[in-house]
BAMARTI-682621 format. One record per residue (C-alpha): residue in three letters; x, y, z. Coordinates in steps of 0.2 Angstrom, whole numbers, padded with zeros to 4 digits, always signed. Example, Ala and Ser with C-alpha at 12.3 -4.5 7.8 and 13.67 -1.06 7.14 Angstrom:
2
Ala+0062-0022+0039;Ser+0068-0005+0036;
END
This chain:
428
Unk+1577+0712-0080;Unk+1564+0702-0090;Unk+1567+0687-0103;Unk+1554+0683-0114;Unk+1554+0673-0130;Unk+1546+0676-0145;Unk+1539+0666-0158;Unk+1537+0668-0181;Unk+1522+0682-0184;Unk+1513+0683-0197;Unk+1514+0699-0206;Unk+1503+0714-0202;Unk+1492+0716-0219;Unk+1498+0731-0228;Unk+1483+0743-0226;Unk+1477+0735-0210;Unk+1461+0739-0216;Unk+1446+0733-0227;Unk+1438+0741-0243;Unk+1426+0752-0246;Unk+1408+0745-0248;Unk+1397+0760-0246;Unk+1391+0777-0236;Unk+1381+0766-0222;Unk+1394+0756-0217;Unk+1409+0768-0218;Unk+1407+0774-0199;Unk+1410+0752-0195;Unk+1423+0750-0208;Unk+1434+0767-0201;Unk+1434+0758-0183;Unk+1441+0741-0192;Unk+1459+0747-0195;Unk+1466+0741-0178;Unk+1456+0725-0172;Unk+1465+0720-0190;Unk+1483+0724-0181;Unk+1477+0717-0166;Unk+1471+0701-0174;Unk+1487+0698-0180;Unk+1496+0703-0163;Unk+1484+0687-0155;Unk+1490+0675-0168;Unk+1506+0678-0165;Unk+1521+0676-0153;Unk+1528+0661-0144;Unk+1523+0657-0125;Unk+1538+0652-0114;Unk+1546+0636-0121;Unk+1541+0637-0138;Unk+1553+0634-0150;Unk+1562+0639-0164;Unk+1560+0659-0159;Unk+1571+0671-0153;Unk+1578+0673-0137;Unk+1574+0691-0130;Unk+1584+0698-0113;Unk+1576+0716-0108;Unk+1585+0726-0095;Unk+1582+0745-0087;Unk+1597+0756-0087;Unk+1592+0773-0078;Unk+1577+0776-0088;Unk+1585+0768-0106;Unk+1578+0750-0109;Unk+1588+0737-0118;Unk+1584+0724-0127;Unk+1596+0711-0132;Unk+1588+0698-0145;Unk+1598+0681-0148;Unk+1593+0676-0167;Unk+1596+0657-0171;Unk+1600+0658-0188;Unk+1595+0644-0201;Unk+1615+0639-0201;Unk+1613+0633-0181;Unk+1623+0647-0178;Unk+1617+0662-0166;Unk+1619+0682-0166;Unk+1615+0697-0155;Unk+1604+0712-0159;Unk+1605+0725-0147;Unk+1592+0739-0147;Unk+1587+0753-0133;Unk+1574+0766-0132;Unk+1568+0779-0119;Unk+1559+0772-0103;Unk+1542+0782-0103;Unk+1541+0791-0088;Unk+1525+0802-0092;Unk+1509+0795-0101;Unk+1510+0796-0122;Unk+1502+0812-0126;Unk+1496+0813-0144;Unk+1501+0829-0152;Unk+1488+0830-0166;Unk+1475+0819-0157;Unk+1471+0827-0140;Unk+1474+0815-0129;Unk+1485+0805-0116;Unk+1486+0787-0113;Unk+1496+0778-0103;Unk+1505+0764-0116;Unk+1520+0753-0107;Unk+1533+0759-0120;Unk+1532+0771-0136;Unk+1519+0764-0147;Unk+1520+0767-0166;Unk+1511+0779-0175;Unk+1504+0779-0191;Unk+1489+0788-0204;Unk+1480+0778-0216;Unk+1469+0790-0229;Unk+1453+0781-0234;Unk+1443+0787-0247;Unk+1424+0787-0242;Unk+1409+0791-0251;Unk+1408+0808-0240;Unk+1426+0813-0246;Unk+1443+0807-0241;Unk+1446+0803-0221;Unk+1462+0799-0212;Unk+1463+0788-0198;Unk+1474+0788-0185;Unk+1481+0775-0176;Unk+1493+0772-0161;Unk+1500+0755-0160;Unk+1511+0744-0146;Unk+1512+0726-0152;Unk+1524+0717-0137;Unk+1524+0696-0141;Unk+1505+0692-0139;Unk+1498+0708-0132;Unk+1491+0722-0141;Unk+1488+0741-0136;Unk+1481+0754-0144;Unk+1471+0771-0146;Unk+1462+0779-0168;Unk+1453+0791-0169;Unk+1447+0800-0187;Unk+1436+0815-0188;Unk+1418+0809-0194;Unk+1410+0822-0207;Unk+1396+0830-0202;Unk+1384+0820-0215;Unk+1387+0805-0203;Unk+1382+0814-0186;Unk+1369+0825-0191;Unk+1352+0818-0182;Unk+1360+0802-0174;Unk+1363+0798-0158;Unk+1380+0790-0152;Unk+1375+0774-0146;Unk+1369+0771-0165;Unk+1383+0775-0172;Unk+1392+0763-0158;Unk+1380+0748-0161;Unk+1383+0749-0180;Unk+1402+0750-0177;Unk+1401+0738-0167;Unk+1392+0724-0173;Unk+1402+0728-0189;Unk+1422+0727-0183;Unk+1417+0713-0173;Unk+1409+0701-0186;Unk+1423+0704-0197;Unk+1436+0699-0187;Unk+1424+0684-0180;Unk+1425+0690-0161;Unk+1410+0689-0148;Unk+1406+0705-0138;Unk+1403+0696-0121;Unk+1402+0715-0111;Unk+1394+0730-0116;Unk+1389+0746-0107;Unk+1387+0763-0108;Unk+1400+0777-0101;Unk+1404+0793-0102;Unk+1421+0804-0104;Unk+1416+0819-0096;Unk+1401+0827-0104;Unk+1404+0816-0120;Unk+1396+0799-0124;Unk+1407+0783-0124;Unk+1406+0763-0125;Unk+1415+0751-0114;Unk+1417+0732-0119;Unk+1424+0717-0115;Unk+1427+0703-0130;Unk+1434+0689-0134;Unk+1447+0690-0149;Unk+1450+0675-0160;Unk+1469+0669-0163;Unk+1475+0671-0182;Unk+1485+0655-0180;Unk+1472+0644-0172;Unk+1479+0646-0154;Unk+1472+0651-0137;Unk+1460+0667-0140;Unk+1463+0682-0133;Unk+1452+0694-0121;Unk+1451+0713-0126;Unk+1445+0727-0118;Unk+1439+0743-0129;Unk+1434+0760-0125;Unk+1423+0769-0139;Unk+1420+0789-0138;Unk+1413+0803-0146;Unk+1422+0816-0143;Unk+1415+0834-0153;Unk+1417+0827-0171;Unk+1429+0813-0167;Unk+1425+0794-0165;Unk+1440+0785-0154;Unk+1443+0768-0151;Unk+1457+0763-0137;Unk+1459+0744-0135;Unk+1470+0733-0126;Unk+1472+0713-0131;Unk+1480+0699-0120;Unk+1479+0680-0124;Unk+1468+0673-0109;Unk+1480+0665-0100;Unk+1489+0680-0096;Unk+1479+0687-0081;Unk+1463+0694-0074;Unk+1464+0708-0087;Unk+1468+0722-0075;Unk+1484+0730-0084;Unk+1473+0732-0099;Unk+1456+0739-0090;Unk+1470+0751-0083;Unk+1475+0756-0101;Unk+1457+0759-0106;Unk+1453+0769-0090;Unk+1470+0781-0094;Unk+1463+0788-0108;Unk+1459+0807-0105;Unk+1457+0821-0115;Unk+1473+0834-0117;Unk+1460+0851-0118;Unk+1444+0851-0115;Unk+1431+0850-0132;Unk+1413+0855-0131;Unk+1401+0841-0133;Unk+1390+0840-0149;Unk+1375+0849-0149;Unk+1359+0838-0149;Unk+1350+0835-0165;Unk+1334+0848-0168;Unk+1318+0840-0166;Unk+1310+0838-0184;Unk+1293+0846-0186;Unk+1280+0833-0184;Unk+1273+0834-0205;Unk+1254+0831-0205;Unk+1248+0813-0210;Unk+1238+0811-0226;Unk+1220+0808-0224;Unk+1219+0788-0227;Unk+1210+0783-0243;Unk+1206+0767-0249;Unk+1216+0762-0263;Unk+1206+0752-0276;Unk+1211+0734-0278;Unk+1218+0731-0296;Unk+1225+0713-0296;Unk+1220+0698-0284;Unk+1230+0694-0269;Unk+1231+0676-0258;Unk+1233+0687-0241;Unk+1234+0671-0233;Unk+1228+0651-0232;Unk+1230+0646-0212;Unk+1226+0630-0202;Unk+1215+0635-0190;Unk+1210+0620-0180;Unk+1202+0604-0179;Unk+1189+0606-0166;Unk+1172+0605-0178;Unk+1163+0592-0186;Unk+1155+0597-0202;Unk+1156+0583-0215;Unk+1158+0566-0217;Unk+1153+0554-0231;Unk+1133+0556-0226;Unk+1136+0573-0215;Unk+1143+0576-0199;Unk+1154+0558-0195;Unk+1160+0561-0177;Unk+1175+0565-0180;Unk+1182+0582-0180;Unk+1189+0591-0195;Unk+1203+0600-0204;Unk+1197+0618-0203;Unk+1207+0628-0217;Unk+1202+0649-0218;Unk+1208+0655-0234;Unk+1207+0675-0235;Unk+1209+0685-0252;Unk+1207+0704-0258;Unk+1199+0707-0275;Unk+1193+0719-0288;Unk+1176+0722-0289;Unk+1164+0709-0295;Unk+1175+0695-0297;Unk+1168+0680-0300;Unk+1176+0664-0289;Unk+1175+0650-0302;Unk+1185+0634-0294;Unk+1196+0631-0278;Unk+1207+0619-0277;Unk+1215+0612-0260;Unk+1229+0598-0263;Unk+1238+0588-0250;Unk+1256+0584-0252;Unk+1262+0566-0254;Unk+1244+0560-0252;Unk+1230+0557-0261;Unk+1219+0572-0254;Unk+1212+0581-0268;Unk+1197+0594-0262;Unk+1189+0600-0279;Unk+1175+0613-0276;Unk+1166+0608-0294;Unk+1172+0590-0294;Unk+1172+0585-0276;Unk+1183+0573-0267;Unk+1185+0568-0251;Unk+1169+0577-0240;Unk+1172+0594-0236;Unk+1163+0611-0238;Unk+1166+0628-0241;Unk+1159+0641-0230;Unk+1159+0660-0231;Unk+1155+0666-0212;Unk+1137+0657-0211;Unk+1134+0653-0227;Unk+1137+0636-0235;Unk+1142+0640-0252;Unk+1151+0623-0256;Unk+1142+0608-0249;Unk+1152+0595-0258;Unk+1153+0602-0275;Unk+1147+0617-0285;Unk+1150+0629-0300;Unk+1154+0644-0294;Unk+1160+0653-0277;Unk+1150+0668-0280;Unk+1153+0686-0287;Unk+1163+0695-0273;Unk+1172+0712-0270;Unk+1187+0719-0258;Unk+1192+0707-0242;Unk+1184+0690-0245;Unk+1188+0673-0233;Unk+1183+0654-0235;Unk+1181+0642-0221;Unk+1186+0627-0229;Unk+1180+0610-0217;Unk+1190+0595-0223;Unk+1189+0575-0220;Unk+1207+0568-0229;Unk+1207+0548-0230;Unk+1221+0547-0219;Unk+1222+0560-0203;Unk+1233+0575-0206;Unk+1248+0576-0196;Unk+1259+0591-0190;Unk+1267+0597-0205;Unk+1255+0594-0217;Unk+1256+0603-0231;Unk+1241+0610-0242;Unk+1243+0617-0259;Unk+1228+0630-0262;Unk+1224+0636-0280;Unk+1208+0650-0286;Unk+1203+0650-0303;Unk+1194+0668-0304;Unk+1186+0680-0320;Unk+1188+0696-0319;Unk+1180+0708-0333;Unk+1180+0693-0343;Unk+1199+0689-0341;Unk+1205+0671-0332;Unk+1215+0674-0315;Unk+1224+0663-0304;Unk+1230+0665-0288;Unk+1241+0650-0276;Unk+1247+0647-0259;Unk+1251+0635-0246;Unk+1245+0632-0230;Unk+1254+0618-0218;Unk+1246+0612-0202;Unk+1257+0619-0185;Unk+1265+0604-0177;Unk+1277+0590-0185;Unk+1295+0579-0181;Unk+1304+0588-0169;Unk+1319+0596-0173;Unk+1336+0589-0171;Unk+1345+0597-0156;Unk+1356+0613-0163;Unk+1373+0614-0160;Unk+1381+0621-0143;Unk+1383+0638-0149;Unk+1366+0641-0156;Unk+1352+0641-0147;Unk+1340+0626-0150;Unk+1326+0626-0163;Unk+1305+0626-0153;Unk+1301+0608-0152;Unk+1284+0607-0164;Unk+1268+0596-0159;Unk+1257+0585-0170;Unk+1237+0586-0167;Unk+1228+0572-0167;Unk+1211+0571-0160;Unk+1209+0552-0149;Unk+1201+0543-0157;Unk+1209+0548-0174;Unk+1225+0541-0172;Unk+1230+0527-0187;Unk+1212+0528-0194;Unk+1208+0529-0211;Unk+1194+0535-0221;Unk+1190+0530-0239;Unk+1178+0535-0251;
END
């Protein structure tokens, strides 16, 4: 004889279930039909002395459970509702779905038709809902567009990863398996409560099986044991008649590759304007000064014979303002050997294809991590004006405030400064 007592749930939403979004995602959103129900069956339910729920007495009679359920009613007054069913003795055998599972009592059965952008499917699902606990077994038939060429374990990972972010639950076990010859997916999660309370643990099974994709699942609320009952339900799952495995995919016949041919550059491109590091000296207000500078590499593809007019390098919140035809503060443009901005100058030269600039900077005030750089090229090409901007920031800066508990925390940066440089200043 067992009392239990049982607490207000929530309703079950009417199409357990979540709408179409596309063909990618419908494998994902076929498997979210039950963690829906089961959702609902951890968020609901009273623990023993809770109150305001109904009292539940459940007694054996030779293979017929009875449950009698005391209702307190909202005048303070109480009734009985007496109800019996069949004691399994044998495993639930599914008569359409091919297996057998071993559920405590009868579960409820159900079909959901989905319409997918393959067609119409039909789900099937298997349900026993009992206080807080949750077991269950769907399966659906996946269309032949959807297993062509992919392997399970793909088609597990984007299940998955979908059901699970949509309820919010954390996958904490996941391993491979089998079912006989076919493929399968055995993992342990965590399940969170719809009404805020104790979360649950759940244990699924995924399997292919021919063209059918299975899910069986168990959910418990933590406190209610080591999970052993519901890894036994998992483990009952077995096939009614054997089904010949999928056959794997056919290779694809390696096509040839295109010979490479360079593609002719039509419109400028900034490839990229990095910090490279500050172990040179090259200027200073009467050359070398010293001290070490702010080495910038700035590297550009362009059509043929452009003609680099002006660059421009601006610092952020500073006064920093390197102008190759007006000057600045010192610095000096070099392309590989070649000094080709010592100070200031007209042009850049007439260049072609993959170009890069070594840029050599002396700021007034030291650069620290962070620092950003604006970086703008005035260009002429067959007589047209072209522009082309970026931004380069130097590696280092504040560290980064610690990150909460459940995220992992962001890389500390570093500032570099040379010794030496440290608070100094440098003034035209």
């Amino acid at each position: 004889m067992r009392r239990r007592r049982l607490g207000s749930c929530a309703r079950l939403p009417a199409a357990m279930g979540v709408e179409s979004t596309g063909g990618e995602d419908m494998l994902a959103r076929l498997l979210l039909v039950v963690p829906f129900a089961a959702a609902v069956a951890i968020g609901c339910g009273g623990g023993e002395g809770g109150g305001g729920g109904d009292e539940v007495l459940v007694q054996d009679f030779n293979g017929i459970t009875v449950e009698t359920r005391t209702v307190h009613n909202p005048d303070g007054t109480t009734s009985l509702v007496t109800t019996s069913r069949e004691t399994p003795k044998e495993p639930y055998t599914s008569p359409d779905g091919n297996y057998r599972v071993a559920f405590p009592t009868p579960p409820k059965v159900s079909e959901q038709k989905q319409a997918t952008p393959v067609g119409e499917q039909t789900l099937h699902n298997a349900v026993l809902v009992q206080g807080r606990k949750t077991w269950m077994v769907g399966w659906a038939a996946m269309p032949a567009e959807m297993l062509r060429g992919k392997p399970a374990d793909e088609m597990f990972d984007r299940a998955l990863d979908t059901s699970m972010n949509a309820q919010g639950w954390v996958v904490l076990q996941s391993n491979g398996t089998q079912i006989g010859p076919h493929p399968a997916r055995d993992v342990k999660f965590e399940a969170r409560s719809v009404d805020g309370g104790t979360p649950g643990l759940g244990w699924e099974r995924m399997a292919l099986i021919g063209d059918r994709l299975y899910q069986v699942m168990a959910i418990a609320p933590k406190e209610a044991g080591d999970g052993t009952s519901q890894s036994q339900f998992i483990h009952s799952f077995e096939l009614v008649s054997d089904v010949p495995p999928l056959a794997p995919p056919e290779p694809k016949p390696a096509e040839p590759k295109p010979e490479a041919t360079a593609a002719p550059i039509v419109d400028p491109t900034l490839v990229q304007a990095v910090w490279v590091d500050e172990a040179q000296d090259k200027v200073g207000e009467n050359g070398p000064d010293g001290r070490n500078d702010d080495h910038v590499r700035i590297d550009v593809k362009l059509p043929n014979d452009t003609r680099v007019d002006h660059l421009v390098l601006t610092r952020h919140n500073a006064e920093d303002r390197w102008d190759s035809r007006s000057g600045g503060p010192p610095f000096a443009v070099y392309r590989g050997e070649e000094l080709i901005v010592p100070g200031h100058a007209e042009t850049l030269g007439v260049l072609s294809g993959d170009v890069s600039f070594d840029a050599y900077l002396s700021p007034l005030t030291p650069m620290e991590g962070g620092a950003k750089l604006d970086v703008v090229l005035d260009l002429t090409i067959g007589g047209e004006p072209h522009t082309i901007r970026g931004t380069c920031t130097k590696p280092g800066g504040p560290v980064a405030a610690p990150a909460p508990a459940s995220a992992p925390a962001a890389p500390k940066g570093f500032s570099r400064i040379p010794p030496g440089r440290r608070g100094s200043a440098r003034r035209r």
